[in-house]
Every structure is written in structure tokens, then in C-alpha cells.
Backbone as numpy.savetxt, mean C-alpha at the origin, in Angstrom:
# Nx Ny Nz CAx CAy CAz Cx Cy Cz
-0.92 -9.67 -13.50 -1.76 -8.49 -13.50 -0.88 -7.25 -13.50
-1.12 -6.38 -14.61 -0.58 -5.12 -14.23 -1.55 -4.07 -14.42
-1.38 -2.92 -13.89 -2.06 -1.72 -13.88 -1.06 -0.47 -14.21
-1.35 0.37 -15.65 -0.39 0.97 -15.71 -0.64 3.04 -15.59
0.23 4.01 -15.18 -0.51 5.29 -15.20 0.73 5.64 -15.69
0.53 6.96 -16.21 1.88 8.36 -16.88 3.08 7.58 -16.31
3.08 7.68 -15.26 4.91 7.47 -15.08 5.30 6.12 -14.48
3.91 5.39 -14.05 4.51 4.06 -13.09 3.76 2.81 -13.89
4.27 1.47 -13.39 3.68 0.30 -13.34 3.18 -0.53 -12.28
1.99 -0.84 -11.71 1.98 -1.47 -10.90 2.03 -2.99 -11.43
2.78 -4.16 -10.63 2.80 -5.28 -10.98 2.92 -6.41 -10.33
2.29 -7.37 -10.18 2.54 -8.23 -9.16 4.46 -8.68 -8.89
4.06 -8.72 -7.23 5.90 -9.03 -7.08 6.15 -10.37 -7.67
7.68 -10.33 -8.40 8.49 -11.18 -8.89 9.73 -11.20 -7.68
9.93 -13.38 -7.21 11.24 -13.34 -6.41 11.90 -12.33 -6.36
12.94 -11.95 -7.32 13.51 -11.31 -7.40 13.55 -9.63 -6.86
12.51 -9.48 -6.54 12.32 -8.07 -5.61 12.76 -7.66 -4.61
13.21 -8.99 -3.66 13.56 -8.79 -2.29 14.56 -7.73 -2.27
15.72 -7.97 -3.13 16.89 -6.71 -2.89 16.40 -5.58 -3.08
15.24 -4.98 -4.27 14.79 -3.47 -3.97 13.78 -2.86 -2.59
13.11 -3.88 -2.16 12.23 -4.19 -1.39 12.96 -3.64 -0.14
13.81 -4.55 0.03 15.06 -4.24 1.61 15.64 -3.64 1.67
15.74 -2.34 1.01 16.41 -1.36 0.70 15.28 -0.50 1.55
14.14 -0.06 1.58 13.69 0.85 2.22 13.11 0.11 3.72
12.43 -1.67 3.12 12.05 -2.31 4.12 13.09 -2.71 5.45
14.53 -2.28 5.36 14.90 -2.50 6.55 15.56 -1.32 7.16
14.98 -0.24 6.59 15.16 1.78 7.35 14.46 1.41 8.39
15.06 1.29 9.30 14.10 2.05 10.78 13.28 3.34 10.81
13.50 4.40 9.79 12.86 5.25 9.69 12.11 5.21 9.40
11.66 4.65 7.91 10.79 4.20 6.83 9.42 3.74 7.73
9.92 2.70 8.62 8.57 1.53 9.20 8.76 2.09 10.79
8.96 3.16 11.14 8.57 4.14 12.35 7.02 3.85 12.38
6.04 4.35 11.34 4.81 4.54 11.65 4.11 2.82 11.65
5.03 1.68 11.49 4.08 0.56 10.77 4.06 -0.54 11.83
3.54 -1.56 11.78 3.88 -2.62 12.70 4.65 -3.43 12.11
5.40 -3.41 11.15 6.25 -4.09 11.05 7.84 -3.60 10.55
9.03 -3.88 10.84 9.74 -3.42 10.60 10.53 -2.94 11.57
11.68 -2.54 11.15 12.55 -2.69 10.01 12.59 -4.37 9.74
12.67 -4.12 8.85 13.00 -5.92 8.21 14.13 -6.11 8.28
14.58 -7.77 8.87 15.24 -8.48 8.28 15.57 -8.78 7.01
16.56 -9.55 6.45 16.93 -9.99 5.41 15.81 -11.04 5.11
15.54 -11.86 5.86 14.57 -12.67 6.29 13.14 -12.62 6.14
12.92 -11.29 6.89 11.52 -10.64 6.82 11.04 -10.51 5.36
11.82 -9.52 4.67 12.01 -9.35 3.27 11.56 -10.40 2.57
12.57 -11.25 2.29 12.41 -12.62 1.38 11.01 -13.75 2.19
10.83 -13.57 3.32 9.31 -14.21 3.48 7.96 -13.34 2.70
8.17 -11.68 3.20 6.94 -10.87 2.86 7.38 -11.48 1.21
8.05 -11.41 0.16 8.13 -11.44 -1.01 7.78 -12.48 -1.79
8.18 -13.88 -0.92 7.65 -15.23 -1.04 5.88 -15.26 -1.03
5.32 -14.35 0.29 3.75 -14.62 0.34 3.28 -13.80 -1.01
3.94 -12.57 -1.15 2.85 -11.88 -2.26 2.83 -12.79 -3.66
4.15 -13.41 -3.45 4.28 -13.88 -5.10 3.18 -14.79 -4.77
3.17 -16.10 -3.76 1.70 -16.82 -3.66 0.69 -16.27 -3.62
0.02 -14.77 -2.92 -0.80 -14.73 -2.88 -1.50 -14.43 -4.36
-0.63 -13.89 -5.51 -1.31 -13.88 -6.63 -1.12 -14.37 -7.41
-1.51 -15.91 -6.72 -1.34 -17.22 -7.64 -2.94 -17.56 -7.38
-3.59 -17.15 -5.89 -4.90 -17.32 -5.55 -5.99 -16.67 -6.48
-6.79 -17.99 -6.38 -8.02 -17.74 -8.01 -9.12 -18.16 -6.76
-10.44 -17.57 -6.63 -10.62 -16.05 -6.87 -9.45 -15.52 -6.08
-9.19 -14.00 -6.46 -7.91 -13.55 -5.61 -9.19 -11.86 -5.05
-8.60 -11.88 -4.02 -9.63 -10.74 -3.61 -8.56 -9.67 -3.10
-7.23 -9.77 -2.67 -6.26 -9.28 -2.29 -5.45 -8.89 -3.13
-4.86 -7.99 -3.71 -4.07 -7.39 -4.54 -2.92 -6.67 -4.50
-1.60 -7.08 -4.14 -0.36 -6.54 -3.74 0.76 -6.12 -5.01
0.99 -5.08 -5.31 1.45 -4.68 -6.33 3.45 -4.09 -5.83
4.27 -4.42 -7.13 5.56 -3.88 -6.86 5.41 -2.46 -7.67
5.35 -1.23 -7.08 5.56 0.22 -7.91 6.88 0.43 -8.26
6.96 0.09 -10.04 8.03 0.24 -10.64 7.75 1.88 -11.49
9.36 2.08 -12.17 9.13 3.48 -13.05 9.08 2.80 -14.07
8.16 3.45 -15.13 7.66 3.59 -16.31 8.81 3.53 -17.28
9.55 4.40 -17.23 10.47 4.20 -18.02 12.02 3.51 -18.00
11.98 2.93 -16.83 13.20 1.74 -16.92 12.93 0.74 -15.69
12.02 0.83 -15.19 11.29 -0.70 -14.27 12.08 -0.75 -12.84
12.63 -0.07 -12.43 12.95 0.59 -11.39 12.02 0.18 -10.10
12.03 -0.71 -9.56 11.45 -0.73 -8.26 11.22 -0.03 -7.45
10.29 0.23 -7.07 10.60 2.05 -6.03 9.75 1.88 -4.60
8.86 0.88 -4.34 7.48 0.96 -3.82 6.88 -0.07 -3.90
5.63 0.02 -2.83 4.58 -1.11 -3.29 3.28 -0.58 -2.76
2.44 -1.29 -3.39 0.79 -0.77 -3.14 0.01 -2.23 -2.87
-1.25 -1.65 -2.21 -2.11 -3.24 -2.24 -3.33 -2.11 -2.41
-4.47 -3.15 -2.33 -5.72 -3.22 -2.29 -6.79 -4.01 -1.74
-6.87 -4.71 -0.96 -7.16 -5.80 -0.05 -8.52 -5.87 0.33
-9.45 -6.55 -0.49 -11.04 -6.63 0.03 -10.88 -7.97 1.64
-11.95 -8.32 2.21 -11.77 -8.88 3.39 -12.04 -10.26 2.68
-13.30 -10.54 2.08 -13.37 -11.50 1.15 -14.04 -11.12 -0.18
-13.50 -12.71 -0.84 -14.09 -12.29 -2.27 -15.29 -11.43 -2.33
-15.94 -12.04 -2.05 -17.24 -10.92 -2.43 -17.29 -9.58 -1.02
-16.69 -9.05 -0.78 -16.86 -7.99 0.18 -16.83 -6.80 -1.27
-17.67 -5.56 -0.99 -17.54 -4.50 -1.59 -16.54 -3.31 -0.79
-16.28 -3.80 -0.04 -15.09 -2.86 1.29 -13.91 -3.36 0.68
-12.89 -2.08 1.13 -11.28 -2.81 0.66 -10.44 -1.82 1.16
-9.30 -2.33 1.84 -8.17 -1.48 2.54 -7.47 -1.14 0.81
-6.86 0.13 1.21 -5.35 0.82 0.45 -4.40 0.80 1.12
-3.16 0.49 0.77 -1.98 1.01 1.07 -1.14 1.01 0.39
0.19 2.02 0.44 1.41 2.14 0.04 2.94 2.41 0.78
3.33 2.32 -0.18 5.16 2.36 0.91 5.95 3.17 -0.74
6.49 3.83 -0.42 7.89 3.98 -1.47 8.91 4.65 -0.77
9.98 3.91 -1.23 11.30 4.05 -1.12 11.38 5.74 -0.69
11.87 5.39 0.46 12.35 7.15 0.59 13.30 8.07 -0.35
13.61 7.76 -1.47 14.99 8.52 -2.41 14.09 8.83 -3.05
12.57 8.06 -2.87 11.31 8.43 -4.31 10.35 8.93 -3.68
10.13 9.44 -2.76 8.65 10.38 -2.40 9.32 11.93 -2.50
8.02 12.45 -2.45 8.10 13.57 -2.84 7.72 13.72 -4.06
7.20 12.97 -4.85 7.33 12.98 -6.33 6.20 12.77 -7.08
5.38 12.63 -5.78 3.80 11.84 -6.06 3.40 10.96 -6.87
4.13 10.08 -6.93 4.31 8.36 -6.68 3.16 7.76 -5.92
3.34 8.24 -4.81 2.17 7.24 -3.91 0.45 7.67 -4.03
0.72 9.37 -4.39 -0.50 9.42 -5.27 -1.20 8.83 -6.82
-0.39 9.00 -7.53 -0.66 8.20 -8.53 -0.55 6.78 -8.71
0.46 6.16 -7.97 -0.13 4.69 -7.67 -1.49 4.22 -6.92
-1.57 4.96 -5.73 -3.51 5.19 -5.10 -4.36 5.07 -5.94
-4.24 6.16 -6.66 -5.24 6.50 -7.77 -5.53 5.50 -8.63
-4.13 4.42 -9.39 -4.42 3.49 -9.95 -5.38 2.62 -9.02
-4.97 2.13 -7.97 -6.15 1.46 -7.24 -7.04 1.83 -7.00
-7.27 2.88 -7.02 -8.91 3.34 -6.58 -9.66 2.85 -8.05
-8.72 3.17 -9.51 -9.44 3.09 -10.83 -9.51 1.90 -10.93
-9.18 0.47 -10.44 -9.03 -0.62 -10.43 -10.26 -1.37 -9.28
-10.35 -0.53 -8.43 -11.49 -1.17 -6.77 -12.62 -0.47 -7.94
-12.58 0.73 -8.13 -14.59 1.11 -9.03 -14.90 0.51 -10.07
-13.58 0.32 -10.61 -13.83 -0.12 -12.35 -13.76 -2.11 -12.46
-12.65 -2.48 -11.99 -12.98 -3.90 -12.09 -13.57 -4.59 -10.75
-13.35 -4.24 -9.68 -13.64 -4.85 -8.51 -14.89 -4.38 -7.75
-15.62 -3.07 -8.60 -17.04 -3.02 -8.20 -17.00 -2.38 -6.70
-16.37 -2.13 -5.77 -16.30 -1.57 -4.69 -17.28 -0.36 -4.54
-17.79 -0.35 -3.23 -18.83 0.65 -2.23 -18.22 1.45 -2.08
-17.05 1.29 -1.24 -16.30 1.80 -0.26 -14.50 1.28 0.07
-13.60 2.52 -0.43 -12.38 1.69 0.28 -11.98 2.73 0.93
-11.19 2.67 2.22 -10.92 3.07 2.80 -9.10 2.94 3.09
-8.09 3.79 3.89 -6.68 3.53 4.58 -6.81 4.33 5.44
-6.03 3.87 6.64 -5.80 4.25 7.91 -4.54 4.59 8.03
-3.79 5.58 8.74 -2.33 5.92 8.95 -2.19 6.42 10.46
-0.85 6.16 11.19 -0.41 6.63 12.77 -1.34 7.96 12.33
-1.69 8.67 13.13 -1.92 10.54 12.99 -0.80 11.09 13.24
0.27 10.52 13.43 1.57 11.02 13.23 2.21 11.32 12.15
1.85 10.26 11.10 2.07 10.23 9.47 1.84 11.42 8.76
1.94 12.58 8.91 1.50 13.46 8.07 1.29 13.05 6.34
2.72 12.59 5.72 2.46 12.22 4.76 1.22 11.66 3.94
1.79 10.31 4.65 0.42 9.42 4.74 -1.13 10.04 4.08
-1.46 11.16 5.14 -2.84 11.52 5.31 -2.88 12.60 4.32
-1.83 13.24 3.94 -1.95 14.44 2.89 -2.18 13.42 1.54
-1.31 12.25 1.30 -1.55 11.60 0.31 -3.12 10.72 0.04
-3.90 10.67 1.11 -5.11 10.57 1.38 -6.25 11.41 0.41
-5.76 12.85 1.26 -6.66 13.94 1.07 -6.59 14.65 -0.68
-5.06 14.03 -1.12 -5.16 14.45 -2.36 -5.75 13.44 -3.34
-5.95 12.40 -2.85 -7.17 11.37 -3.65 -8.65 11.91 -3.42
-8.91 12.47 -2.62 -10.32 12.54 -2.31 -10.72 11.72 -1.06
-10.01 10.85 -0.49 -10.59 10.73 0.87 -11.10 11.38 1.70
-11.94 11.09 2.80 -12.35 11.56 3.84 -12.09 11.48 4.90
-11.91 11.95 5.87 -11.32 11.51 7.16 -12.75 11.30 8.01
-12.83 10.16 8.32 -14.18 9.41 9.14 -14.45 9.22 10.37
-12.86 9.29 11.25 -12.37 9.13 12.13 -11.05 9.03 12.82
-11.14 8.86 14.47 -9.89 8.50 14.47 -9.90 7.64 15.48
-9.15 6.46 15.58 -8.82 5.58 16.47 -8.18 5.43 17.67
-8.28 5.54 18.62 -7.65 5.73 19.63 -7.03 4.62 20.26
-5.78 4.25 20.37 -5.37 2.94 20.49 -5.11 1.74 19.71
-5.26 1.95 18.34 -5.42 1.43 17.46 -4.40 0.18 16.84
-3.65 0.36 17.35 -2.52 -0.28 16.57 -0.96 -0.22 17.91
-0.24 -1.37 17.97 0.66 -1.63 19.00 1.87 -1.48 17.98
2.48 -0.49 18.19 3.88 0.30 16.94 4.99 0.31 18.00
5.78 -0.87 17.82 7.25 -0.26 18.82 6.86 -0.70 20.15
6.05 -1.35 20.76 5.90 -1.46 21.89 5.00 -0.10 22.67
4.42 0.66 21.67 3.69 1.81 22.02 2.36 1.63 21.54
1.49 1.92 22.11 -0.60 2.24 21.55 -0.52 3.18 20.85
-0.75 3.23 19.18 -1.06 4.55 18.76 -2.21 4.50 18.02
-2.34 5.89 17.97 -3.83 6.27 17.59 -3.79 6.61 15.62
-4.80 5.67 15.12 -4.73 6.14 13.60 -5.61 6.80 13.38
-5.56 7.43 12.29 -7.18 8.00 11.17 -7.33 7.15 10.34
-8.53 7.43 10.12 -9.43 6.16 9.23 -9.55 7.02 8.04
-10.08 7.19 6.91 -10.18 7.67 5.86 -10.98 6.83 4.64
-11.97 7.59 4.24 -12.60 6.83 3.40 -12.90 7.20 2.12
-13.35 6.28 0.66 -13.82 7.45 -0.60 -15.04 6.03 -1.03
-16.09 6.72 -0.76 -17.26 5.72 -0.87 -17.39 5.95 -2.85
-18.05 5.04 -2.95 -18.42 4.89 -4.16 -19.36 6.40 -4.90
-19.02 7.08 -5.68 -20.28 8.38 -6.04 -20.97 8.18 -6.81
């Protein structure tokens, strides 16, 4: 499966990803806001092992993408799209890119591919992403899709051995 926009490719991960992958996946900085992370060498090559299986799964309701550049395939990132089950009309977003590549609005226009992918092939109500409220990023890259902010969670998520609180964010179907 690929999904393509102006400057990027989204594409399902190939083995071979782990080395671009662990390049941002084992920054301590990078996975500050996440529950997982920094990665291992280990960590890496397992997360890379499941995505390649998971989109081997028929029906596949989960959708994990490697964000490459358009014009020389450049690994930079990754995105998902994740309904709960096949037939759910709900579906999480997320993204990650390489810190040498934000700023560049990358993680917006990869979003965007998923959002055109959850209305257009996957029929979706409602998808929604959640980020620390610490994330500024995160939530600006939200707001420039058109999300909504729905809420916020208080306690939400165990980061570092700490309770933090996320926002919820949503873009219902119009």
C-alpha cells in the first residue's frame, strides 16, 4: 500500500528500515513526550518486524506507514492510522519524524494523507490524536489539519515514570 502527496510517500515498512527508524527512535529527546522510548537497537528491529506483519493482515484495519521523500526515498518518519476493529468507523492518527526533518511540514502533509485515506477509502465518522499538552508541536500540527480540541485528559498516560495529562483532538466526518 502506498499513499502518495507533493513531496512525500507514505509506505508500508520494509526490514530494512530499522537503521533510519533508530536514528530518531533511540533520541531521548525525540520520545520525551511518548511511552516508549528511547529505543534500543532491539526495540527498533522488533517495532519494524511487527509493522512489516501487521500489513500482511487481510482484513487489515490498522495502517502503519514509513514517511519517505518524494524525490529520493529518504526515510524521514512514520505515520499510522489505526481503527479499533475492522469495522469501527473511529480511528487514532499519529506521527513521528526525524528531528533534522520537522519544521518542514512533513507531519502535516503526511496527516493529511491519512485523513484523505480514513474519508475516502476507509469510510470513517470520526478520527481523532491525542498528544502530552506539553507537545506543543504535536497540537499545532493538529490544529493545522482542522482538528478540534475535545478535551483533555488528566492522567492519561504513564511517560518516564510520571502521570501526564494529554489532549484529545478530533475531525468528525462533514
Amino acid at each position: 500500500m502506498i499513499l502518495k502527496t507533493d513531496r512525500l510517500i507514505l509506505r508500508n515498512y520494509e526490514p530494512a528500515d530499522w537503521e533510519r527508524v533508530h536514528i530518531y527512535g533511540s533520541n531521548p529527546d525525540f520520545s520525551k513526550y511518548e511511552v516508549w522510548g528511547p529505543n534500543t537497537l532491539e526495540d527498533t528491529k522488533k517495532f519494524i518486524a511487527d509493522m512489516v506483519e501487521q500489513s500482511k493482515a487481510s482484513p487489515r484495519y490498522k495502517f502503519e506507514f514509513a514517511i519517505c521523500l518524494k524525490d529520493n526515498g529518504l526515510l524521514i518518519g512514520g505515520c499510522g492510522i489505526r481503527r479499533e476493529t475492522e469495522m469501527s468507523q473511529v480511528a487514532n492518527l499519529g506521527w513521528a519524524i526525524n528531528p533534522d526533518f520537522q519544521n518542514k511540514g512533513y507531519a502535516t502533509e503526511a496527516a493529511k494523507a491519512l485523513i484523505d485515506f480514513g474519508l475516502d477509502q476507509l469510510n470513517l465518522a470520526v478520527m481523532y490524536a491525542t498528544c502530552d499538552t506539553r507537545n506543543i508541536a504535536s497540537f499545532k500540527v493538529m490544529e493545522k489539519l482542522g482538528m478540534k480540541r475535545v478535551g483533555m485528559i488528566k492522567g492519561h498516560l504513564e511517560i518516564k515514570g510520571h502521570k501526564r495529562d494529554s489532549y484529545r483532538y478530533e475531525l468528525p466526518k462533514s
